[in-house]
C-alpha positions in Angstrom: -14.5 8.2 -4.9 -14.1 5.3 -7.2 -13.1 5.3 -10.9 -15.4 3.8 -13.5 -14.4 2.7 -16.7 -16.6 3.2 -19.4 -16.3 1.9 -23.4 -18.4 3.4 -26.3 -21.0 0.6 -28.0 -20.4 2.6 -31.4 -16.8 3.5 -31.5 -15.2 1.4 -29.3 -14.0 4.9 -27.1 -13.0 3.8 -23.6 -12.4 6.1 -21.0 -12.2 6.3 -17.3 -14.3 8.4 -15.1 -14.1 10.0 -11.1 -17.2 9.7 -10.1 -19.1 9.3 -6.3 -20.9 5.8 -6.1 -24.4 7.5 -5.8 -23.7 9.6 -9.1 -25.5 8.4 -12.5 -23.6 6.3 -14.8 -22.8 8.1 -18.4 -24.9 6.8 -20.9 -23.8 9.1 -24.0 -19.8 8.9 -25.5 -18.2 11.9 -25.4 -16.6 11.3 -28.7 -19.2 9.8 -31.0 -22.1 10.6 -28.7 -23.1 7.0 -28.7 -24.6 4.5 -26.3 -21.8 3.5 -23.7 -21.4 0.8 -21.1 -19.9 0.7 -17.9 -17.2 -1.8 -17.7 -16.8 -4.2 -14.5 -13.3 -3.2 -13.1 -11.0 -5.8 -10.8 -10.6 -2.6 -8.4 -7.8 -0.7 -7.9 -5.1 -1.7 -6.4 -3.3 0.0 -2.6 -2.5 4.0 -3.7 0.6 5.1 -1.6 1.6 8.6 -1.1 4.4 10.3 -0.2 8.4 10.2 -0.5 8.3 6.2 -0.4 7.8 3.0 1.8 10.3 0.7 1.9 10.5 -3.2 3.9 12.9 -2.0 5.8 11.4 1.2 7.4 9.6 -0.8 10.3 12.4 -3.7 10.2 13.9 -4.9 13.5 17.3 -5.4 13.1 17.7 -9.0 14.7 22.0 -8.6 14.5 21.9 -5.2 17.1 19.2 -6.8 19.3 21.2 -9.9 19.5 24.3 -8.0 20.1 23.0 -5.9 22.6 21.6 -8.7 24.4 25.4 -10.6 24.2 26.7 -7.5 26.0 24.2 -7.3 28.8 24.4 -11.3 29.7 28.2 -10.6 29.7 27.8 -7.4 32.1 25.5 -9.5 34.2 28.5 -11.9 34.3 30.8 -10.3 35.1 29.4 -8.6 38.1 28.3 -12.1 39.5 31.8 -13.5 39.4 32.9 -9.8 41.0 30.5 -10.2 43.9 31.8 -14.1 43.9 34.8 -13.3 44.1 34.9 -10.0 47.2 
């Protein structure tokens, strides 16, 4: 459900409001009972729950990859110049 923001003609009272996009807009303040409008928002912005999210929570790490792939070239090596070699 989006969030409306409404401001009082009279007063000058803005307030927000949860409301369904079928539902009625206000038309009366609640504070001076006069005519209000419903302001045009620039939406709302990406709501995250939870503990946190972080840039580095789906990160590859390129060093360990490149590493790892150091290692297996010089495995790979090493067993060619064994079988070379017998």
């Amino acid at each position: 459900m989006p969030t409306y923001t409404y401001q009082c003609k009279s007063c000058g009272h803005k307030y927000d409001k949860l409301q369904s996009i079928t539902a009625e807009p206000d038309k009366i303040c609640p504070e001076c009972q006069g005519e209000v409008e419903r302001l045009i928002g620039g939406g709302a912005g990406i709501v995250f729950k939870g503990s946190g999210f972080y840039v580095t929570d789906y990160k590859k790490n390129s060093n360990n990859n490149s590493k790892n792939n150091s290692n297996t070239q010089n495995t790979n090596n090493q067993k060619a110049e064994a079988k070379s070699s017998a």
